[in-house]
N, C-alpha and C positions, 0 to 999 in steps of 0.2 A: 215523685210528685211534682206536677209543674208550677208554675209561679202562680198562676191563678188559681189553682185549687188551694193550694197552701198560706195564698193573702185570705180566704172565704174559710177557712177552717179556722183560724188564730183570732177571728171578730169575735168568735163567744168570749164573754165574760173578761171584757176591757175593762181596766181599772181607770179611775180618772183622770191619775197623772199619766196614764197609756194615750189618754186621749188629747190632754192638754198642751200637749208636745205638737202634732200633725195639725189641729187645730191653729195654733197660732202660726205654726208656719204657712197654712194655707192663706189666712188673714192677710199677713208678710206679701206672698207672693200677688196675691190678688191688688193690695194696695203699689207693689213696685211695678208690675205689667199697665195697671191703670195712670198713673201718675206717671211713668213714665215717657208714655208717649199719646195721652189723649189730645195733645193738642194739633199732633201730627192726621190723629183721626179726624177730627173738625174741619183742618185745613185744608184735608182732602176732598170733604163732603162740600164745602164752598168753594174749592177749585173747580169740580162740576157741576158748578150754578144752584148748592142747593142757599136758602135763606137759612137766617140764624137760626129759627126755628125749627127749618127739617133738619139741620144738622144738630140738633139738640135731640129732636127726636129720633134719628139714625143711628147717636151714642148711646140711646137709651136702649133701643132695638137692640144693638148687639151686645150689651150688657146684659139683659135678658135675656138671648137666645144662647151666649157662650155659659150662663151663669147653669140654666135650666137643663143644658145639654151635659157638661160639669158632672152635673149631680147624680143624672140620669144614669150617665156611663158608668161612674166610678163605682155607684151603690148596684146597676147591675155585674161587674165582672171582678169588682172585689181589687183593683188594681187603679193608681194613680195618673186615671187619665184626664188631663188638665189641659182644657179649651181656649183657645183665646181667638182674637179678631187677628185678619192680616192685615200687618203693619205694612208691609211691602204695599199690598193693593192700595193703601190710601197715601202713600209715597207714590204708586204710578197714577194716581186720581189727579194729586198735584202738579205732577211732570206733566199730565195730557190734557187740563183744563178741558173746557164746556167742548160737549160734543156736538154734530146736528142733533137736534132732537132736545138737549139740554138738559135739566137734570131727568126728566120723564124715561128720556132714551138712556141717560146712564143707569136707573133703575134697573132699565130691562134689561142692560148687561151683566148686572148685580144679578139679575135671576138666570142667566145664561150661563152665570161662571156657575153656578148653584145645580146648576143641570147637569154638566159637565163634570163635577166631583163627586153627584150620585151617580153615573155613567163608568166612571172612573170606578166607581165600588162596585157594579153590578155587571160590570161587562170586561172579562177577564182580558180581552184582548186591546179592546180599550184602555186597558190600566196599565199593559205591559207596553204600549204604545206611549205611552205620557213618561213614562220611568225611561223608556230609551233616549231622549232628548238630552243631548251633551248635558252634563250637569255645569259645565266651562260655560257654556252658552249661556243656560240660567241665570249664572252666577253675576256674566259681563252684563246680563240684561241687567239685571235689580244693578249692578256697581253704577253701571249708569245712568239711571234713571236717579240714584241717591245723590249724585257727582254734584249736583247744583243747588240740592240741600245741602247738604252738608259744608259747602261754600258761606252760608250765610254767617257763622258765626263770627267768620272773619269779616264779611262786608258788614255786618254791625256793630262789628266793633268800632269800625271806619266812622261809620253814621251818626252812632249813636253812644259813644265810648262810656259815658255817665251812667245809662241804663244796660249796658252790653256785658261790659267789663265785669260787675258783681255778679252776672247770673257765670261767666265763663270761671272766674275763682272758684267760687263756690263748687262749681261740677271738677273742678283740676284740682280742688285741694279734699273733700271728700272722696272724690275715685279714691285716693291714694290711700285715707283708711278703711275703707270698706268700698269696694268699687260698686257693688250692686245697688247701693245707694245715692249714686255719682247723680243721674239723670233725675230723679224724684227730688233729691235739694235741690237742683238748678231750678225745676219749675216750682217748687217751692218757693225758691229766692224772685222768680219771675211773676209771679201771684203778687208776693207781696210789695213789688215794687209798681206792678199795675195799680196796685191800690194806693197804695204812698202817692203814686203820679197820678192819679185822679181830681178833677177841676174840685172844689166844693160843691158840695150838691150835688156829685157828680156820680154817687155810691144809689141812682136808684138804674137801678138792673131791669126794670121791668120785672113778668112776671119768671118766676124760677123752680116755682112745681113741677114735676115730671108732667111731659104733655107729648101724646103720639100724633104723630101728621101723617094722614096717608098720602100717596104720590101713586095714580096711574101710571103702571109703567105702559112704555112705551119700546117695541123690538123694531129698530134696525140695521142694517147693513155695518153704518159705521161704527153703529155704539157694540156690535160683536165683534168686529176686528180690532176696535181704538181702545177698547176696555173691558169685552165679556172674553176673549181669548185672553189675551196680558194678563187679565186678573188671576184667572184661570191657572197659566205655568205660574205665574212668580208663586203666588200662594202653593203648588204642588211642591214645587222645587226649594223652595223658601222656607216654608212653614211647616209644610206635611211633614213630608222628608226624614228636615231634622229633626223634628217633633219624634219621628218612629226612632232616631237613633239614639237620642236620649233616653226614650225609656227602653229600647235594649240594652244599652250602656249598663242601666242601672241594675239588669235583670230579669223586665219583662216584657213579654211577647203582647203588642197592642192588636185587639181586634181588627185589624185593618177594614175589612169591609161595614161591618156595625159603623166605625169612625167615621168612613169615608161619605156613606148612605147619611146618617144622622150628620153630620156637618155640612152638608149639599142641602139636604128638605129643611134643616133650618135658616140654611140661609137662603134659599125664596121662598118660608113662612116673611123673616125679618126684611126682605127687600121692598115691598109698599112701602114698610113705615121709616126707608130711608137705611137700613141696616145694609152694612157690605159684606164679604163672604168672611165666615169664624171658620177655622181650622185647629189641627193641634198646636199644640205651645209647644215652645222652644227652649225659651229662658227660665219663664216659670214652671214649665213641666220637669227643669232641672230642680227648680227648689220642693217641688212637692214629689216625683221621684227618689230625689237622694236621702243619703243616710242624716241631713238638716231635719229631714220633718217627719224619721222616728229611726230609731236604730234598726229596729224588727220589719224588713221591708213587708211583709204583710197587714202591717197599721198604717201604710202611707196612705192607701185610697180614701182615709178619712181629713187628709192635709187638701187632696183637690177637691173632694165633697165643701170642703170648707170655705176652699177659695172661690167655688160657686157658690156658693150661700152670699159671700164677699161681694163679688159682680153684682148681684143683684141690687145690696143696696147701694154700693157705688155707682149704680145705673141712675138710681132715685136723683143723684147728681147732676146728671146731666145739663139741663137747663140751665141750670149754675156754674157748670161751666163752659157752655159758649156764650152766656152774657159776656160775661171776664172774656173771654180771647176777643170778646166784637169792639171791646171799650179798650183794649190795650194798644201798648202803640206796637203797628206791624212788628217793626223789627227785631222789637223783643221776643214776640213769638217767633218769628222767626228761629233767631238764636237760641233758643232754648227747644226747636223743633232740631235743628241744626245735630246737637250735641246729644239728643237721642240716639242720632241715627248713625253714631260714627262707629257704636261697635260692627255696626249691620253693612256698613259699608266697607271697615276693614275687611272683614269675614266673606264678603262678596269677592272682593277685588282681590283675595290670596288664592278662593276657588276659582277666578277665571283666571292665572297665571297658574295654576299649579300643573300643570300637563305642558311641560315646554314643545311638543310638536305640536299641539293647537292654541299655542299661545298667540299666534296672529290672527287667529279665526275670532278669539276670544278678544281681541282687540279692535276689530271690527266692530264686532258686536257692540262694544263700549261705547266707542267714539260716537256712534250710528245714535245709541237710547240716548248719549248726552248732547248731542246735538241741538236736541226738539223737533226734530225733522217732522214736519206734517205732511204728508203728497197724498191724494186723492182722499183726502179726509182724513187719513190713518195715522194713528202716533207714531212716535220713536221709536217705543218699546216693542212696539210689531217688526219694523221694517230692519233694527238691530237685530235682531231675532235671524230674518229672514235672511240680512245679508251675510251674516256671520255665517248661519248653516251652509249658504251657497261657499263660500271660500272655504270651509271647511271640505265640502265633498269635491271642488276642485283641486286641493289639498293631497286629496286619498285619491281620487283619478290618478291625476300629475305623477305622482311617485307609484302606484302601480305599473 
């Protein structure tokens, strides 16, 4: 009997403490993937030109479309498939700031990448095309593009040592009892010192109700090369990927095309209202996968059922939290974006070394995304791509 027949037969007649277990794990997971790294999502929606407001309503978007999708999957195939936004894409949003076109045109690249991972589900050669792409490549692209994040926690500690210093204890001294909780105390501790540092009078936020913005997208030339492609591999290579390997890891076989299709149409339903591309999860599809969020792997699909129910009212947040990142001082967000992103960038930079015969191709690649190199409009993250493949197949000519 396969994994998914045998998670949809073991549902009848769940006891409560059966349930109470995958449930709060999903809760867990859904609150450490948001907390995490929502301020990385914000700063990426304002690198390309949106206002406080669309990037309020972008976070809200893909809180609702990862939450609703979540549910969807997991309650059809009986197995713990657990959605989330790609971190990577709003890490390349911020490396490639405002496009021509501005936020309008990165919308349309938001729906371009969306296209392109229903394409990926429905057109077998197409998918087998995107999967052959150096995964060294992929890896050097995201390493580099992260290289400049990840810098900030040192440059504010520089800057800003008073406000820098508590949020970096704080993430180096819990890593060390519980690491999964390392990144959520930091912005924890960066919340509350945003408010501590606040003028008098200074605690009125405007309004903070969930509120959706629509944004005309707008398709061109550059906002598909500088940001609807990029978006496009990081998120396969980045997100998908390992998403699929975690839950083989754990035992089960993920609908790939169902995933691929539904994470693609949701994400250009979510793109007007400012939403960027949802994919599988990585980290948390490790918490609500594994044997954490129930012994019997066939009760886990009720830990990611949960963790969307979670997203959604964490979505209701939103607005509340790009007031707070708009009144805070840069560099603490900064620094607490910083320290998110250092596992993602460890874990990049070992897959672009790990193949010592294309470890110079894979270095190309790096230097090129960390550069910021803009030429005929295009990002880093393109043209690191591009060079890297070129010395690579230099590489395999030369030695044949």
């Amino acid at each position: 009997m396969n994994m998914q027949t045998q998670a949809f037969d073991d549902t009848d007649g769940l006891s409560r403490s059966g349930i109470l277990q995958p449930i709060l794990a999903g809760i867990i997971a859904a609150f450490v993937g948001f907390a995490g790294v929502f301020t990385i999502v914000l700063q990426g929606f304002v690198a390309v030109g949106a206002t406080q407001a669309q990037a309020a309503s972008g976070l809200l978007a893909i809180c609702l479309a990862q939450g609703l999708l979540s549910i969807l999957l997991s309650w059809r195939y009986r197995i713990p498939i657990s959605i989330a936004w790609s971190t990577p894409g709003s890490v390349l949003f911020a490396a490639t700031g405002i496009i021509h076109g501005g936020y309008p045109a990165a919308i349309g690249a938001f729906i371009i990448a969306g296209l392109l991972i229903v394409a990926a589900g429905l057109i077998k050669p197409f998918g087998r095309l995107v999967s052959s792409i150096p995964s060294v490549l992929a890896s050097a692209m995201l390493a580099g593009i992260l290289l400049s994040l990840c810098l900030a926690p040192a440059k504010a500690v520089g800057a800003e040592p008073a406000l820098a210093i508590p949020v970096v204890l704080v993430w180096a001294f819990v890593g060390r009892i519980k690491r999964i909780w390392a990144v959520p105390a930091a912005v924890a501790t960066a919340v509350a010192l945003i408010v501590w540092t606040l003028p008098e009078g200074g605690w009125t936020l405007g309004r903070v109700t969930p509120e959706i913005t629509f944004v005309s997208p707008q398709f061109t030339l550059s906002g598909l090369i500088s940001l609807g492609i990029p978006l496009f591999i990081v998120t396969m290579a980045s997100q998908n990927l390992p998403g699929i390997a975690v839950m083989k890891i754990n035992g089960y076989e993920p609908p790939i095309r169902p995933v691929f299709v539904g994470t693609g149409i949701a994400s250009i339903l979510a793109a007007p209202f400012g939403g960027h591309t949802i994919n599988l999860a990585a980290i948390t599809a490790a918490l609500c996968a594994g044997p954490d969020a129930h012994p019997h792997p066939g009760r886990r699909w009720i830990a990611s059922m949960a963790s969307g129910v979670a997203y959604l009212f964490l979505g209701l947040g939103a607005t509340l939290a790009a007031a707070l990142v708009s009144v805070a001082p840069p560099v603490l967000i900064q620094a607490a974006t910083g320290l998110a992103l250092f596992g993602a960038f460890g874990g990049a930079l070992a897959g672009a070394v790990s193949v010592p015969a294309e470890r110079d191709a894979a270095m190309v690649t790096f230097v090129t995304a960390a550069s910021g190199l803009s030429f005929l409009g295009i990002g880093a993250a393109f043209w690191g791509l591009i060079a890297g493949g070129a010395f690579m197949l230099l590489n395999r000519r030369w030695s044949r």
